[in-house]
Structures are given as structure tokens and as C-alpha cells.
C-alpha positions, 0 to 999 in steps of 0.5 A: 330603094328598098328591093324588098318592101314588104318584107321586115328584118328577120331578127335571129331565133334565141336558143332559150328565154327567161321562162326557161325554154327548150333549146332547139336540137339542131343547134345543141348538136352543132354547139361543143365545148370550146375547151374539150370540143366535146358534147353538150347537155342542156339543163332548161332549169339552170339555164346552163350547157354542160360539158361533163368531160371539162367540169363547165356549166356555160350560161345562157343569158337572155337567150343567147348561150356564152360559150367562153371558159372564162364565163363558165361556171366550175360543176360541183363533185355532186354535178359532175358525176 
């Protein structure tokens, strides 16, 4: 028995798309650098979250970001300042 029968599963927003969309602020806010615990930046064109003070670019997949240093890409000297 179904309590609500009119109802479809919600699936979860995704943070951005393969067409490069705009991350939403509430959560950029929450995310930090699993590293430093520091702030954010989003880069819609590389599809990444930087973190400055840790020199990581982390990716976003399908939407979905990957917020592991061993999946984080090393920002190059021109990148990181």
C-alpha cells in the first residue's frame, strides 16, 4: 500500500550538466575543500570547483561534483594565481 499514490519519487537536483549549467549558490556555499576546508570557486567552463589555497580543481561528472583529492586535478602556476 502506497500512502502516497499520486505522488512520483523526487529524483535529486544535479549541481551542474554536460551543457555546462550554472551550480546552484546554496550549495556552492555549503561545499568546502575536503583538503584545506576552505571556499569554492566554480568554473562553469571546466566544469571543476576550485580550491585556491590547495592548488585542486575537483570535477564534476555528470552533474554530480567529486569532492576527493585523489580525483582532483593539480591547478597549473598560471591557474593558481
Amino acid at each position: 500500500m502506497n500512502d502516497r499514490p499520486n505522488q512520483e519519487p523526487q529524483e535529486a537536483e544535479p549541481v551542474g550538466n554536460k551543457e555546462g549549467s550554472d551550480i546552484d549558490p546554496k550549495l556552492l556555499e555549503i561545499l568546502v575543500c575536503p583538503v584545506t576546508h576552505g571556499p569554492l570557486q566554480y568554473d562553469r567552463k571546466a566544469q571543476e570547483l576550485i580550491s585556491e589555497q590547495a592548488g585542486l580543481a575537483y570535477p564534476i561528472r555528470d552533474g554530480i561534483p567529486i569532492m576527493l583529492s585523489d580525483e582532483a586535478r593539480v591547478l597549473t602556476d598560471e591557474e593558481g594565481s
